[in-house]
C-alpha positions, 0 to 999 in steps of 0.5 A: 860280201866278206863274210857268210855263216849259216847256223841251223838244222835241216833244210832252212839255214840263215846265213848271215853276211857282213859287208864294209863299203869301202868307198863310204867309209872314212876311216874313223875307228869308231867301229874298230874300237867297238867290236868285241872280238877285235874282227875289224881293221884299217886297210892298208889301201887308200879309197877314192877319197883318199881314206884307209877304209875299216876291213875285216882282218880277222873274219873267222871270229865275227860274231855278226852282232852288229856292234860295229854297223850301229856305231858307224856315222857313215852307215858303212857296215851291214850285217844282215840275215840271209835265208837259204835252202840247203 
């Protein structure tokens, strides 16, 4: 998990959390060039397969919109709702 923000009031909060599988993704920028808040990056470290996979350089200003997940061919990003309890 690279990242987790909870939003609400009270006792029930949903979190949210965005994941990169780094050994899926090739390296396109497709999903760098989507991101509105220029969150994403290319790593500087080689995967398995030989690709500088996408991170997040800048996780403070992701705004879990989920640009990002739905422009990957290789279904390598996950944004999703997490429930917890305080």
């Amino acid at each position: 998990m690279e990242k987790l923000k909870k939003r609400g009031s009270g006792k029930a909060t949903v979190a949210y959390e965005h994941r990169i599988d780094g050994e899926r993704c090739k390296g396109c920028g497709l999903c760098i060039s989507i991101c509105p808040k220029k969150v994403l990056g290319l790593s500087n470290t080689l995967n398995d397969k030989g690709y500088y996979p996408a991170h997040q350089a800048q996780p403070e200003k992701c705004v879990f919109c989920a640009a990002c997940a739905l422009m990957c061919p290789d279904v390598a990003i996950q944004v999703k709702k997490v429930n917890t309890t305080m």
